[in-house]
N, C-alpha and C positions, 0 to 999 in steps of 0.2 A: 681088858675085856670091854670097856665101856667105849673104847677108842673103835674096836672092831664090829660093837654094835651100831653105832654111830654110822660107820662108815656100809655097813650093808643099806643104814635105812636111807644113806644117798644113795647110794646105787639102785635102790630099788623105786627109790622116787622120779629119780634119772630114766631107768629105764620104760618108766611108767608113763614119765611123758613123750620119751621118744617114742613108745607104742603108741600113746594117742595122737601124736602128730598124725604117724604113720598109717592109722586105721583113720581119722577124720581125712587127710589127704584121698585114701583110697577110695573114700567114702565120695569125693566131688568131682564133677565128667572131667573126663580131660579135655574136651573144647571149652571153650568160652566166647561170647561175644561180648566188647567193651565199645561205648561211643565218645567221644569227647569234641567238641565243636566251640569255634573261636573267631570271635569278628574285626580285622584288622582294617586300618588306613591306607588299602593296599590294592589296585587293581588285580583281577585273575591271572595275570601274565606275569605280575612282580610276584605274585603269590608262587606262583609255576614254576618261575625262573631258578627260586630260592632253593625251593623244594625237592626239585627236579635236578639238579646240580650236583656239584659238591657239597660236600657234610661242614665243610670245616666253618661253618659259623658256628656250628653248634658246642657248646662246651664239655662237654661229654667226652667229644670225639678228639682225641690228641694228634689222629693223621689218618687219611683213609687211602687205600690204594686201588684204581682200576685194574679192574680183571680182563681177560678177552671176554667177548660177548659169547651169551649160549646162544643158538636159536634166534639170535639178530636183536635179543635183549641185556641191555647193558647191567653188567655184575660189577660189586667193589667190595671191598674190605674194608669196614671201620673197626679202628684200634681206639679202645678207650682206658681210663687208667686202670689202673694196678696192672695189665699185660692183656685186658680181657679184649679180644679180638669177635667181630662177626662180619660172615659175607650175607650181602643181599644183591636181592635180581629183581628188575622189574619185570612183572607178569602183561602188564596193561599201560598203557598210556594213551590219553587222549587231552591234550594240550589245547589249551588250560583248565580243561576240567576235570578230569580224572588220572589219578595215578596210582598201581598199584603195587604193591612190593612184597615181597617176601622173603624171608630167611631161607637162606637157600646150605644153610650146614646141616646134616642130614645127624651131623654126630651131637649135637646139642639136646639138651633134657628138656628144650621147647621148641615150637615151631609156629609156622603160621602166617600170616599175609594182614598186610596194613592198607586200606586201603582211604585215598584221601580224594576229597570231594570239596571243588573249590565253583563256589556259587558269588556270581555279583552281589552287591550287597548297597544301599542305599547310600549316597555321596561320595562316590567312586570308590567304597569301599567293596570287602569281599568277605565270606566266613568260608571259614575251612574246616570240612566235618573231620577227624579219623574216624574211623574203623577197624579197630581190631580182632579179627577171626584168630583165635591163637589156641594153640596145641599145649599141655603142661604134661610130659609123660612119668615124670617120675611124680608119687605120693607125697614126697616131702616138699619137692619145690610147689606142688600144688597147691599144701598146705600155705607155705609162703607165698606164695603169687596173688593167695586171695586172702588170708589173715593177714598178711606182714606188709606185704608192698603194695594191694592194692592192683588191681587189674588195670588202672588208669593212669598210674604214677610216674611211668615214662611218657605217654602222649602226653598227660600235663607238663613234663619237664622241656619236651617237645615243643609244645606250642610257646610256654613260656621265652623260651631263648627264638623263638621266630620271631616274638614279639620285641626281645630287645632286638634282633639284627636289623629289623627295620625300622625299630626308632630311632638303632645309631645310622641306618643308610643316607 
């Protein structure tokens, strides 16, 4: 008997927090806007080049593959680990200042557009703003995206490894 009380008052603990998740997620917009901005030893065109390019400096990304263009805008495929895959497209490009992108998988529990902003910067350096406009549709990754991981935690992861690709350039 005590084995069977025990184990209701997890479950019911259990599902107490998963209702709170689930009611505080519901509870928060599903857009968001995030900014994160970074100053490198790097003119606006090295800053561009990187960016603008292929992923594979980035450690995250294990292999990415080019799509056909939609609409004359270039689409790819980054595969990162454990199997988890995402396509993006660029919306905007104006070289080397602006560039802007977006998750272009419709079936994803997020969505949204990055958009990056690359300003000269004092000793032929440059900063680079992101922008994040992002979509979070499901209640739970909500909850997550903004208690657990932080609305910033991949543009920080982002710029960080920009950082090292050009200190190892």
């Amino acid at each position: 008997m005590r084995l069977l009380k025990w184990l209701g008052v997890v479950v019911l603990v259990v599902g107490g927090l998963i209702t709170s998740v689930a009611l505080v997620g519901a509870s928060l917009p599903v857009k968001h806007t995030a900014t994160r901005s970074a100053s490198f030893k790097a003119s606006p065109q090295q800053l561009w080049d990187i960016i603008s390019g292929p992923p594979n400096w980035r450690p995250d990304v294990t292999r990415y593959e080019e799509l056909p263009q939609r609409d004359g805008h270039r689409v790819w495929t980054e595969y990162g680990k454990g199997g988890s895959k995402m396509t993006y497209e660029v919306g905007q490009a104006d070289p080397p200042r602006k560039l802007v992108t977006r998750i272009a998988d419709p079936h994803l529990p997020f969505g949204g557009t990055w958009t990056y902003e690359i300003v000269p910067g004092a000793e032929s350096g440059s900063t680079l703003t992101i922008t994040e406009n992002g979509e979070v549709y499901n209640p739970f990754f909500r909850f997550i995206s903004r208690y657990v991981m932080g609305y910033t935690a991949t543009m920080d992861r982002y710029l960080q490894a920009l950082q090292t690709k050009l200190a190892s350039s």
